[in-house]
C-alpha positions in Angstrom: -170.1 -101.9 11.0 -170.7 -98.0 11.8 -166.7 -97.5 11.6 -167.1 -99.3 8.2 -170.1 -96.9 7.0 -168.5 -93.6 8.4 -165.0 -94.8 6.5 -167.2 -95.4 3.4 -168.4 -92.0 3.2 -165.4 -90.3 4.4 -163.5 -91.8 1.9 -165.9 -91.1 -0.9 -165.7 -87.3 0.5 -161.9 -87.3 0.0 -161.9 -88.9 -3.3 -164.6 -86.9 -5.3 -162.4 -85.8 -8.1 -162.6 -89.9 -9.3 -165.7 -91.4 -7.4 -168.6 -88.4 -8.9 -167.6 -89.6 -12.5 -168.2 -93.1 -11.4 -171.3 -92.3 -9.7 -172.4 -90.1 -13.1 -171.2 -93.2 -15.1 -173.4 -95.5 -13.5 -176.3 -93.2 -13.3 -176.5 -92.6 -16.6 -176.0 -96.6 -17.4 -179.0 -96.8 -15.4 -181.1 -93.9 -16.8 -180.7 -95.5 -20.6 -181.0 -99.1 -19.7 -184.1 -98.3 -17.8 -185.4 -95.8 -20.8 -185.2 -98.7 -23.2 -186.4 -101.7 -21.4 -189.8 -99.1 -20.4 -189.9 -98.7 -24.6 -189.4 -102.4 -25.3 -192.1 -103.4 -23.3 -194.3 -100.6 -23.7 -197.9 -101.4 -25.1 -197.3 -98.1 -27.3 -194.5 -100.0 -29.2 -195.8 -103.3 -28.6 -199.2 -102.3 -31.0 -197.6 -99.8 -33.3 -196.8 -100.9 -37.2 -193.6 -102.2 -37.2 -193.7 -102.8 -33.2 -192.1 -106.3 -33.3 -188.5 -105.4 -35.5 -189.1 -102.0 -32.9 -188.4 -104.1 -29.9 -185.8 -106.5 -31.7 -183.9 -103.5 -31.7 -184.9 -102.3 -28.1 -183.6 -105.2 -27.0 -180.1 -105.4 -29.1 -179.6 -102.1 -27.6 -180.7 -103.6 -24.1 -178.2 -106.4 -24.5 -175.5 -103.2 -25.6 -176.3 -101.2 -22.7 -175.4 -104.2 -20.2 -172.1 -105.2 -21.4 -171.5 -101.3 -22.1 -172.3 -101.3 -18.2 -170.2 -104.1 -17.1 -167.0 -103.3 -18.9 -167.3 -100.0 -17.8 -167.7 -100.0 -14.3 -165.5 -102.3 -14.1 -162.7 -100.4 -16.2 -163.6 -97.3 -13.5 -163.3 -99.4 -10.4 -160.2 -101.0 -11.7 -158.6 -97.3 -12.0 -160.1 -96.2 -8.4 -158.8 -99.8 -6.7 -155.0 -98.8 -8.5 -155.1 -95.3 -7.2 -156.3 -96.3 -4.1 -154.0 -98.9 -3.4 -151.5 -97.0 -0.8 -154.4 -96.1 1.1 -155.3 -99.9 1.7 -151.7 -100.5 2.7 -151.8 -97.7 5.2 -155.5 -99.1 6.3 -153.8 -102.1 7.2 -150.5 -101.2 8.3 -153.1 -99.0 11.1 -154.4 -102.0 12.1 -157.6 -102.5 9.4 -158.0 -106.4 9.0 -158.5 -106.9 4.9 -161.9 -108.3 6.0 -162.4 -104.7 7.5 -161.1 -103.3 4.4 -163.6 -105.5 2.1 -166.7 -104.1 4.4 -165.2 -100.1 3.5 -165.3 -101.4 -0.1 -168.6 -103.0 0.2 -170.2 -99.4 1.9 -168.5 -97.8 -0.5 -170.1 -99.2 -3.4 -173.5 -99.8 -1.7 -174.0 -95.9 -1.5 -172.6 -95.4 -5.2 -175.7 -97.9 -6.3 -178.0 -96.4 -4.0 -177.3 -92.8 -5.6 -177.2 -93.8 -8.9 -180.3 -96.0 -9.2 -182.0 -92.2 -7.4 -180.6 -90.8 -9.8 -181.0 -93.0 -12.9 -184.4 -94.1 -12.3 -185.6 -90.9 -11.1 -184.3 -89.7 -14.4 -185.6 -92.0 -16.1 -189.2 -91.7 -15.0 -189.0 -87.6 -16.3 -187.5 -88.2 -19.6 -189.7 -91.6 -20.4 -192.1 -89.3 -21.6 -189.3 -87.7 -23.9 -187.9 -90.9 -25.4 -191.5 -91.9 -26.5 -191.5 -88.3 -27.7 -188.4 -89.5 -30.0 -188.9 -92.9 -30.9 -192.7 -91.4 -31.7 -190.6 -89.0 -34.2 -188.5 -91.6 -35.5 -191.1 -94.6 -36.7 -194.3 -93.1 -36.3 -195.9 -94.5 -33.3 -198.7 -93.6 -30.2 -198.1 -91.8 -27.7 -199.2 -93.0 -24.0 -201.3 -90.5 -21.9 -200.1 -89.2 -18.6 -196.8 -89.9 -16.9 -195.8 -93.5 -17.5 -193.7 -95.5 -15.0 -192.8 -99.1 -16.0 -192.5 -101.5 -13.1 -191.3 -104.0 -15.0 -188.2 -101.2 -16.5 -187.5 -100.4 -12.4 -187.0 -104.2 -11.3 -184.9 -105.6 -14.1 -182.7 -102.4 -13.8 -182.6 -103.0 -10.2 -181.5 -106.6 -10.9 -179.0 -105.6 -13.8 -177.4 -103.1 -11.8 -177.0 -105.2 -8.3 -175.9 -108.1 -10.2 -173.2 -105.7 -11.7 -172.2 -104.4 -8.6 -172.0 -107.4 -6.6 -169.2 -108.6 -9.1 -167.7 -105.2 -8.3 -167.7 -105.8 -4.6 -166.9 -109.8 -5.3 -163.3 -108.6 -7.4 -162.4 -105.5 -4.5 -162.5 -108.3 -1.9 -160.1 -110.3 -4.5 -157.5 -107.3 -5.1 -157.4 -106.6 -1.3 -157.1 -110.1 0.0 -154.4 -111.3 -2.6 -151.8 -108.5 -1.9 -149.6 -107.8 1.1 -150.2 -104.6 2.9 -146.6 -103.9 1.8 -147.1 -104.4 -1.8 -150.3 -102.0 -1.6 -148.4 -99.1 0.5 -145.6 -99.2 -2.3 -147.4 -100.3 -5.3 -147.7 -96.7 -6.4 -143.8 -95.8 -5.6 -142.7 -98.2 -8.2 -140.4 -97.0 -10.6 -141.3 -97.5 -14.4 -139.8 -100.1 -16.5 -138.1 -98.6 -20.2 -140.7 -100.1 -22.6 -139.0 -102.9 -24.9 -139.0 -103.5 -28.4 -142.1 -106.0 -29.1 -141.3 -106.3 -32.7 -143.6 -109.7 -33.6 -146.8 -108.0 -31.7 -145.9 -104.5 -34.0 -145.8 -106.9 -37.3 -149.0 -108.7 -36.0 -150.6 -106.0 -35.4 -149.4 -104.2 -39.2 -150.3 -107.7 -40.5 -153.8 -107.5 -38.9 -154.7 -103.8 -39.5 -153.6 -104.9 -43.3 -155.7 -108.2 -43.9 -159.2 -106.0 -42.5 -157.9 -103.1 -44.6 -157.8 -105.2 -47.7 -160.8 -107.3 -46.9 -162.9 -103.9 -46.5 -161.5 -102.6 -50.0 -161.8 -105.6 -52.0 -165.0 -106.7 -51.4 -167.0 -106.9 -54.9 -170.9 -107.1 -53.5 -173.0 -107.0 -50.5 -173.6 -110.2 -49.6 -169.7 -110.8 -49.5 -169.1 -107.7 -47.4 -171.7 -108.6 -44.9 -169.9 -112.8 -44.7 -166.9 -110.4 -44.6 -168.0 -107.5 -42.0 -167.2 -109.0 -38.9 -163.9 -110.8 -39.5 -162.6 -107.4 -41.3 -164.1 -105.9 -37.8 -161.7 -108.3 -35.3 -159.1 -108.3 -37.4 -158.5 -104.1 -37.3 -159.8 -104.1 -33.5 -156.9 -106.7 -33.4 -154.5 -104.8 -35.0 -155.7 -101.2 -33.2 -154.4 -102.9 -29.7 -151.3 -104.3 -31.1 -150.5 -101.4 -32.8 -150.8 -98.9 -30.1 -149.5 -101.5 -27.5 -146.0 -102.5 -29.6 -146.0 -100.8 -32.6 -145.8 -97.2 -31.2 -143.0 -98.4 -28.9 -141.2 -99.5 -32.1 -141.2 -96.6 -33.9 -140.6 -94.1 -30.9 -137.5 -96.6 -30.2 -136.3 -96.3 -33.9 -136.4 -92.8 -33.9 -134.0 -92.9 -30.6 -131.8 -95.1 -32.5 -131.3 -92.1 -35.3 -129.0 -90.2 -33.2 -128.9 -87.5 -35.5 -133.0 -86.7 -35.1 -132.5 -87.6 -31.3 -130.2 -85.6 -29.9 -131.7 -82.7 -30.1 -133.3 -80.8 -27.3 -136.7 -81.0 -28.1 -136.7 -84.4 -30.3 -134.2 -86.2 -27.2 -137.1 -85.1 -24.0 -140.3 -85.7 -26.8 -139.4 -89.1 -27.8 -138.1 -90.6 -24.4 -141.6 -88.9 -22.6 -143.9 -90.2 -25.9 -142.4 -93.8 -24.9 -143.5 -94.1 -21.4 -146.6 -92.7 -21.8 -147.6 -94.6 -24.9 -146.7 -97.6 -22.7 -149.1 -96.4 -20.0 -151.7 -95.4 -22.0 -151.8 -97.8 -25.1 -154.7 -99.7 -24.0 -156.8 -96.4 -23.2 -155.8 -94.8 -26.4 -157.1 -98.2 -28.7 -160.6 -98.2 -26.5 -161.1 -94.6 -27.5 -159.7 -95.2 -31.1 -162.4 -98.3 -31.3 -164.8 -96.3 -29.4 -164.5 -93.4 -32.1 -165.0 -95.5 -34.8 -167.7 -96.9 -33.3 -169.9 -93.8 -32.5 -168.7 -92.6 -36.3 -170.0 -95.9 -37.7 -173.2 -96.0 -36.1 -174.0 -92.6 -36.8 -173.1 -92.3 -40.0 -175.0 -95.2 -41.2 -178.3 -94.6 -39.8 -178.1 -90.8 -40.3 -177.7 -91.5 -44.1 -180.1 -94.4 -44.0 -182.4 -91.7 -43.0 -181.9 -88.6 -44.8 -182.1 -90.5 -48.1 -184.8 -92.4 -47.6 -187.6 -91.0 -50.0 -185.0 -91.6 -52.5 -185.0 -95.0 -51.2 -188.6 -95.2 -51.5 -189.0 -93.6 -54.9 -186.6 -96.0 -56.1 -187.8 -99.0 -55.1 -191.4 -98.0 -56.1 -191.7 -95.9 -59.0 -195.3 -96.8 -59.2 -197.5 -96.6 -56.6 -198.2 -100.1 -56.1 -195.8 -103.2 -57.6 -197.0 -106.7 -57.3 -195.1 -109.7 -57.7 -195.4 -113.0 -58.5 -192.6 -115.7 -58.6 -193.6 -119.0 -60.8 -191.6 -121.9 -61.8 -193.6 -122.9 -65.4 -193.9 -119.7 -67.5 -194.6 -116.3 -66.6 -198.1 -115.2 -65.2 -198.7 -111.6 -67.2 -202.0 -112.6 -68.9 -203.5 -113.4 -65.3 -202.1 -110.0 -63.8 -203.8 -108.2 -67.5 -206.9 -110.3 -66.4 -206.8 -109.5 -62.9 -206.5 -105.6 -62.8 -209.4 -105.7 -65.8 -211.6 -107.6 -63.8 -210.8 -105.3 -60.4 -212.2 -102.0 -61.9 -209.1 -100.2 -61.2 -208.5 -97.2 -62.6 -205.0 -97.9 -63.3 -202.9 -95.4 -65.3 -199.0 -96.0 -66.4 -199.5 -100.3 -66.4 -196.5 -102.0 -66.3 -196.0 -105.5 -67.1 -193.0 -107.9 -67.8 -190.9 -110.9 -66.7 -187.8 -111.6 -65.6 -185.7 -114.4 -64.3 -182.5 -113.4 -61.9 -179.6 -115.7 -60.8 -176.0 -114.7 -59.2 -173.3 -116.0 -61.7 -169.7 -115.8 -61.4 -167.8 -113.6 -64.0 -165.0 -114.1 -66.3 -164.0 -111.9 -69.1 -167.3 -112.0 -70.5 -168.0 -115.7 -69.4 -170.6 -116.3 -66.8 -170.0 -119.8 -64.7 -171.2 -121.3 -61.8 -174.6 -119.8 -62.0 -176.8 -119.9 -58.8 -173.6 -119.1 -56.9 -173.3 -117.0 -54.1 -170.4 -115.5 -51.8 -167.7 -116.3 -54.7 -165.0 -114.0 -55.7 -166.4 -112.2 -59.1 -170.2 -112.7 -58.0 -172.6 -110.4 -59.7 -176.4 -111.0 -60.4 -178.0 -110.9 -63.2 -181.7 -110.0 -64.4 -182.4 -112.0 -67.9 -185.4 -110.1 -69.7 -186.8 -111.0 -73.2 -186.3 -108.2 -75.9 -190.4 -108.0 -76.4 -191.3 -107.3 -72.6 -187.9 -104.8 -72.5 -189.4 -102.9 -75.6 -192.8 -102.9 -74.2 -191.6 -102.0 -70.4 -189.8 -99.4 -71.6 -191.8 -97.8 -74.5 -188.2 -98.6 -76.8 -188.2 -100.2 -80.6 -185.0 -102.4 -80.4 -184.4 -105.2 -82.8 -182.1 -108.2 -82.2 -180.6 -110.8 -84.2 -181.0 -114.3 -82.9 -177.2 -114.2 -81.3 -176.9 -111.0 -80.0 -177.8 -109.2 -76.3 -178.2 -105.7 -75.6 -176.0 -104.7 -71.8 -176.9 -102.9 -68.7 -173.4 -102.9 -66.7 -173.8 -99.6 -64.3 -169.9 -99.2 -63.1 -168.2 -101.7 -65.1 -167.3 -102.5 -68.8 -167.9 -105.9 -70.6 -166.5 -107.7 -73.6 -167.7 -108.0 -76.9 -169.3 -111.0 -76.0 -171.6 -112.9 -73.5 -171.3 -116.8 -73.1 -172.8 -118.5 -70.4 -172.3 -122.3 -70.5 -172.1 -123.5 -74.1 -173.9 -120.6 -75.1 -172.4 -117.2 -76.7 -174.4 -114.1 -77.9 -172.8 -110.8 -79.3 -172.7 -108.0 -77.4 -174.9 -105.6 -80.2 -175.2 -102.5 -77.5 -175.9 -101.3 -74.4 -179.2 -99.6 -73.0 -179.4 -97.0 -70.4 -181.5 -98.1 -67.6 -183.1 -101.2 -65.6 -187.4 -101.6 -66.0 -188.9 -100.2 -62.7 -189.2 -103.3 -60.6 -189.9 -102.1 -57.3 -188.6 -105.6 -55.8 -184.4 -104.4 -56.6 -182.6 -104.9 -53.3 -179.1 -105.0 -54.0 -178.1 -108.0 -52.5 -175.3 -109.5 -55.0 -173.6 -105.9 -55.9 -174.5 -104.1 -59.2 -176.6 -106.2 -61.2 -176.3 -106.7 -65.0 -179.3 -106.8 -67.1 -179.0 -109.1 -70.1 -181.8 -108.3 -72.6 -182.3 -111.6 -74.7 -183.5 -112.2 -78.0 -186.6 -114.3 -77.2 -187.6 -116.3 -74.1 -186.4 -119.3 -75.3 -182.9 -118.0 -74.5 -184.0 -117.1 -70.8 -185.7 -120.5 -70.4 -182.0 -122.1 -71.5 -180.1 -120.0 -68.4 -183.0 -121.2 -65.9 -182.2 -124.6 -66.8 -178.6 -124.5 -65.9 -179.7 -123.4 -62.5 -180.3 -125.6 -59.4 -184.1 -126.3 -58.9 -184.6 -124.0 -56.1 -183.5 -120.9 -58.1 -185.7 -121.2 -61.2 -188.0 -119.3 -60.8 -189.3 -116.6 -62.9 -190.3 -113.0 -61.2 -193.2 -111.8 -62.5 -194.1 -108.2 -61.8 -197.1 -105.8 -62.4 -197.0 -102.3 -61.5 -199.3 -99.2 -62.0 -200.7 -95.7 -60.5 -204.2 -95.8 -58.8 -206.2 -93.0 -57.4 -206.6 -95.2 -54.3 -203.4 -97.5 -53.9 -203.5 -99.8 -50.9 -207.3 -100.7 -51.8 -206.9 -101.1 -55.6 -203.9 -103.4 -54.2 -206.2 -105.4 -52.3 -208.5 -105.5 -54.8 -206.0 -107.1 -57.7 -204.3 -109.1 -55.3 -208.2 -110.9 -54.4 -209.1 -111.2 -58.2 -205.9 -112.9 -58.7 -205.9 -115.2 -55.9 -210.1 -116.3 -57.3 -208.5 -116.5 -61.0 -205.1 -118.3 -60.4 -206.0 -119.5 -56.5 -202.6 -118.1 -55.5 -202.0 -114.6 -53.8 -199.4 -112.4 -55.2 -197.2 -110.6 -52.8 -196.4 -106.9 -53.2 -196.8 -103.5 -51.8 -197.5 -100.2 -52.5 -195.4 -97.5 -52.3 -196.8 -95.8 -48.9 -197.0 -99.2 -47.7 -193.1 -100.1 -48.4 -192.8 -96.2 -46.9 -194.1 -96.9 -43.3 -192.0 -100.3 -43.4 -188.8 -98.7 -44.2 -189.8 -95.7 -41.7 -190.1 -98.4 -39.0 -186.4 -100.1 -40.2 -184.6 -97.2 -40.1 -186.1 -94.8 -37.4 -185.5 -98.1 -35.0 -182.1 -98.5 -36.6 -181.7 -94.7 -36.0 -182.5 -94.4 -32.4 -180.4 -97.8 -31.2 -177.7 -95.8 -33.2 -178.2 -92.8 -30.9 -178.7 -94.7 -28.2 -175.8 -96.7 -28.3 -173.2 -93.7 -30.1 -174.5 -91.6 -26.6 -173.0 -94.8 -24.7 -169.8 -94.9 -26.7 -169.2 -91.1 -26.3 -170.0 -91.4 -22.5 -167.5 -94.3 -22.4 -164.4 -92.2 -24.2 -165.4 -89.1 -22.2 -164.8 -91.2 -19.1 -161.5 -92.6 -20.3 -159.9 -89.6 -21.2 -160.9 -87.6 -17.9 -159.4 -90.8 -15.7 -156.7 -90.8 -18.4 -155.7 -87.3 -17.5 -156.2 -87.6 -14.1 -153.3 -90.5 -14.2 -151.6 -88.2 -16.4 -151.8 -85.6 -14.0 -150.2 -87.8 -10.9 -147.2 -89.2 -13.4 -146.4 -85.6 -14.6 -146.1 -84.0 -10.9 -143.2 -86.4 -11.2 -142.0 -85.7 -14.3 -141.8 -82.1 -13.8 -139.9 -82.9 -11.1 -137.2 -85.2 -12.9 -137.3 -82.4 -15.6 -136.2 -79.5 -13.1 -133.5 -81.5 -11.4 -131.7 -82.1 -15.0 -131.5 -78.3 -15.3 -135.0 -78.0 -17.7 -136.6 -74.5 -17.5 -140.1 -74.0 -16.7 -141.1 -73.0 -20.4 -139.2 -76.0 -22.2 -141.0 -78.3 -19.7 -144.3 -77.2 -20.7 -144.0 -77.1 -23.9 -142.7 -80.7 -24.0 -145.7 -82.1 -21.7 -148.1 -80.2 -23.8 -146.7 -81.7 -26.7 -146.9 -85.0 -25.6 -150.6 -84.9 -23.9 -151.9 -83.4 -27.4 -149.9 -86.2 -29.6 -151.2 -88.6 -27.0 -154.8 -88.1 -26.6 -155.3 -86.9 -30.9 -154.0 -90.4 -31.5 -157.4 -91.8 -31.5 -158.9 -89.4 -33.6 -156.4 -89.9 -36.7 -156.5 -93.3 -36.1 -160.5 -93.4 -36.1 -160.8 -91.4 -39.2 -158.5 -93.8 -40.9 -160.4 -96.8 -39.9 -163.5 -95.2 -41.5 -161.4 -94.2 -44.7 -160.9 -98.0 -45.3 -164.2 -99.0 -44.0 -165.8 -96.9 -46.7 -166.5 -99.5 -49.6 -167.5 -102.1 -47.0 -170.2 -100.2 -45.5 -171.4 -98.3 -48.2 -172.1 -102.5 -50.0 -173.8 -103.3 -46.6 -176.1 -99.8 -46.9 -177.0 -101.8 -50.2 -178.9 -104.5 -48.1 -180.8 -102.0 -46.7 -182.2 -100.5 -50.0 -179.6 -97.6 -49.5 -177.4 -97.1 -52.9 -176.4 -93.6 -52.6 -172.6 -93.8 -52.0 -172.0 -89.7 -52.3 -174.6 -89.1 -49.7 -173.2 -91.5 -47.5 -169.6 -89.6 -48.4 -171.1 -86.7 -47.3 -173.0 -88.0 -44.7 -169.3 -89.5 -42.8 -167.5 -86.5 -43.5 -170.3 -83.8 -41.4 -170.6 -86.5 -38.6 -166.9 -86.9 -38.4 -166.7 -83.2 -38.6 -168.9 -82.5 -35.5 -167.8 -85.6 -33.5 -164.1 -84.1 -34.1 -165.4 -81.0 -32.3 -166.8 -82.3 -29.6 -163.7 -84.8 -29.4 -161.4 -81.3 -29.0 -164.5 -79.7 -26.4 -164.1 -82.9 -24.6 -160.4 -83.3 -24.1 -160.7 -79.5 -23.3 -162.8 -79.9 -20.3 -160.9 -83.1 -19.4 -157.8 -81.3 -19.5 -158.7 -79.2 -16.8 -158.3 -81.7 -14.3 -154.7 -82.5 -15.4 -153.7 -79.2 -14.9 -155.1 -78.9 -12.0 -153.0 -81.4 -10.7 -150.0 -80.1 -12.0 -150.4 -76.5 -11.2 -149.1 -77.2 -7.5 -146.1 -78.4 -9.4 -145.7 -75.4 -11.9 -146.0 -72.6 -9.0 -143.3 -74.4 -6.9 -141.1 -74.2 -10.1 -141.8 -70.6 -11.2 -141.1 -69.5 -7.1 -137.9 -71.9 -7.2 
């Protein structure tokens, strides 16, 4: 047992250029998933407005942080067990029963828990303070007094943590016990295979990366992109893996087969190095592609979701207070009149109409299959008689009894406008929607069809199903005092009509979508931190492997009569093509993914497509520096690995 203890920490000693990441990796796991289960049960959150969608999202990002932390650690151990793997032999070979071996292992990653639940919930308990500071910031809630330490945080970290580690100790006992001592002595002495041509996995993959491509670029509204999000999601995750697995095997084997491009110096060493090490590091190279567009995602949509939204606000609720009221027979505008009369509000800038929405399917100016969501060619539309348009809008337009006036932002129509049996002339086209305040996006760019009279909205309601007939009926104004003048309408409607209206006001609608989007803000932190952690991690182990291979290579290299300068000019070229990869690969995705997410911002109130443009290109700007900062530092331990190798070769 003390042979087993003092082999632990001796080989943790000797291998601290690969076990301090791991140790750093899982303290930080620990740090954040302890941070956010303190804030998800934290009576500060708990009682603040908003407090309840604030801890659905503490706990998604809970639920993120523990699979982030299993794959993880268990992609890092995997790499240690492979590089370690001649030591086991030798262990053996010396005499080590596997048991023996399994207890090392078990030390081993006993004293990496140990440190990194010191140094994760040690952390932890210092920046607590700080992340209420943040999420405080962020959606506008209490602060707690004094230092806070959150038993409940330490013990389900504790259990999260050990549970992980167990499974850790469970599969080293399983790689030890199911190879020969021979097989571990040699496994790192094996000679590489030439990669094959894998020509149905590179057309799957093509095929794959094409279908979520198109799926992203062709969706017409939001409620079809969000049905669509997550198949478009697999499918280019799919086709990422196959693609760097087969496909770049392909091409770098087509380019061999050009002899004229291959046998040239340069072209001949690039391509044959670019094959092996895309077959080693394919796998790597997809997680940090997916990773990428992960971080650029999450970031980019919450960022924007933030920075525009006053705009958001503004536009939802021009007034300062918008009440609604959805009825099936007839509309309910005298009763708001009588209601805000009857309050003693002073309300200035009244507004008062009715409309009736419904998603239809369009056709070259025919509308079918009204009520309809998810189709192809889906777009709502708001009907709104020519009377309440006029007097909503302070206009003076006149209508014959078979025409319609058009509001089609982004899109043309035809000169007419059937729907059924019905057809009305297209007379004209006005400029803008009335103020509703209740204009979520959900079934892409609505069309506003101003009727002649409400006799031709009551026909379009009757071709709807019975549970989408009802008319929206909406009252909005400015009040010196909004959220009690609110109140006040809302309770003389309720004693006039004995129903409630529902509604907000604008600062009211303000602190909800604060709440939304700061908690949508800080999981997207939260878990972009998680994502850049992880592809920091893989590329430093990455070049470290790198690093072993090329000792080798540099070797190879110099026995066929290479000079110093041409091999390191080739390696360099081949690392940089390698690990950039990702990066072009990431920025594409997001390229594609552009009219997808920007439909799904929609859901969320958020409409701004050039702001959201801009929004991708800064955070894709400044994670593409701190992509090159990272590989920077990262590189440093691949040449420190093959600078041994270099000296010999400038002394020979």
């Amino acid at each position: 047992m003390k042979l087993a203890a003092k082999l632990a920490v001796s080989n943790l000693k000797r291998n601290r250029r690969t076990t301090i990441p791991f140790i750093l990796t899982s303290a930080l796991c620990t740090l954040m998933l302890y941070l956010v289960i303190s804030l998800e049960n934290g009576p500060a959150v708990a009682d603040s407005y908003g407090g309840a969608q604030l801890q659905m999202m503490l706990g998604f990002g809970q639920l993120i942080i523990v699979l982030f932390t299993v794959i993880f650690l268990f992609y890092t151990n995997s790499f240690l067990m492979k590089q370690r793997k001649r030591e086991f032999g030798l262990f053996n070979i010396l005499g080590l029963a596997k048991k023996d071996i399994g207890l090392v292992l078990f030390f081993e990653l006993l004293i990496c828990w140990a440190i990194s639940l010191i140094l994760g919930l040690g952390l932890g308990v210092i920046l607590d303070k700080a992340m209420y500071l943040l999420i405080a910031r962020l959606v506008s809630i209490p602060l707690p007094e004094g230092l806070h330490i959150s038993a409940a945080a330490m013990t389900q970290t504790i259990c999260w943590t050990g549970a992980v580690y167990v499974l850790l100790t469970v599969y080293g006992f399983f790689m030890v016990n199911v190879s020969s001592p021979i097989e571990l002595l040699h496994a790192q002495a094996e000679g590489e295979k030439e990669p094959k041509n894998r020509w149905i996995l590179a057309l799957a993959g093509i095929i794959c990366l094409a279908a979520g491509y198109g799926l992203a670029i062709s969706v017409n509204n939001p409620m079809e992109a969000f049905v669509l999000f997550f198949v478009a999601v697999i499918l280019v995750i799919i086709g990422t893996y196959l693609l760097f697995n087969a496909g770049s095997i392909a091409i770098l084997n087509l380019l061999q087969k050009n002899r004229r491009f291959y046998y040239q110096t340069s072209h001949f060493i690039s391509v044959s190095g670019m094959k092996y090490r895309m077959k080693a590091n394919a796998v790597s190279l997809a997680n940090i592609c997916i990773l990428s567009t992960m971080v650029l995602v999450a970031l980019s949509t919450t960022i924007c979701l933030m920075t525009g939204m006053d705009e958001t606000i503004q536009t939802s609720y021009p007034r300062e207070t918008t009440l609604t009221m959805y009825t099936q027979e007839g509309d309910s505008l005298e009763e708001f009149r009588q209601a805000l009369a009857q309050s003693d509000v002073q309300a200035e800038d009244v507004l008062a109409y009715s409309l009736y929405d419904i998603p239809g399917v369009t056709d070259n100016g025919t509308v079918t299959d009204i009520g309809s969501y998810g189709q192809e060619n889906t777009r709502l539309f708001e009907f709104i008689p020519l009377d309440q348009y006029n007097n909503a809008m302070g206009t003076s337009y006149v209508l014959n009894p078979d025409q319609v006036l058009l509001c089609t932002p982004g899109s043309t129509w035809s000169d007419t406008l059937t729907v059924q049996d019905r057809t009305w002339n297209v007379a004209g086209t006005v400029d803008e929607f009335p103020s509703s305040g209740i204009g979520v996006k959900m079934v892409g760019d609505p069309a506003l069809v101003v009727v002649p009279s409400v006799e031709d909205m009551e026909y379009v309601r009757s071709l709807a199903p019975d549970e989408q007939k009802s008319l929206v009926n909406i009252l909005a104004f400015d009040s010196p005092n909004p959220d009690q003048d609110a109140a006040a309408v809302k309770d003389q409607f309720e004693q006039i009509t004995g129903l409630r209206p529902s509604g907000d006001t604008r600062n009211g609608f303000g602190d909800s979508l604060h709440s939304l989007y700061g908690s949508l803000l800080f999981v997207g932190i939260f878990v972009s931190i998680l994502f850049i952690i992880a592809s920091v991690l893989i590329m430093y182990y990455k070049q470290i492997s790198e690093g072993y291979e090329d000792q080798k290579r540099f070797d190879i290299m110099t026995r066929v009569g290479l000079d110093n300068a041409q091999i390191r000019k080739t390696i360099h070229f081949q690392v940089l093509a390698v690990f950039f990869l990702p990066l072009v690969m990431a920025a594409v995705h997001i390229a594609f993914a552009f009219p997808m997410i920007s439909k799904l911002l929609m859901l969320l109130g958020m409409g701004d497509t050039t702001l959201f443009m801009i929004t991708c290109l800064c955070v894709f700007g400044i994670f593409a520096l701190l992509y090159v900062i990272v590989y920077g530092l990262t590189s440093r331990a691949y040449y420190q690995l093959v600078k041994g190798m270099t000296e010999d070769l400038e002394e020979a």
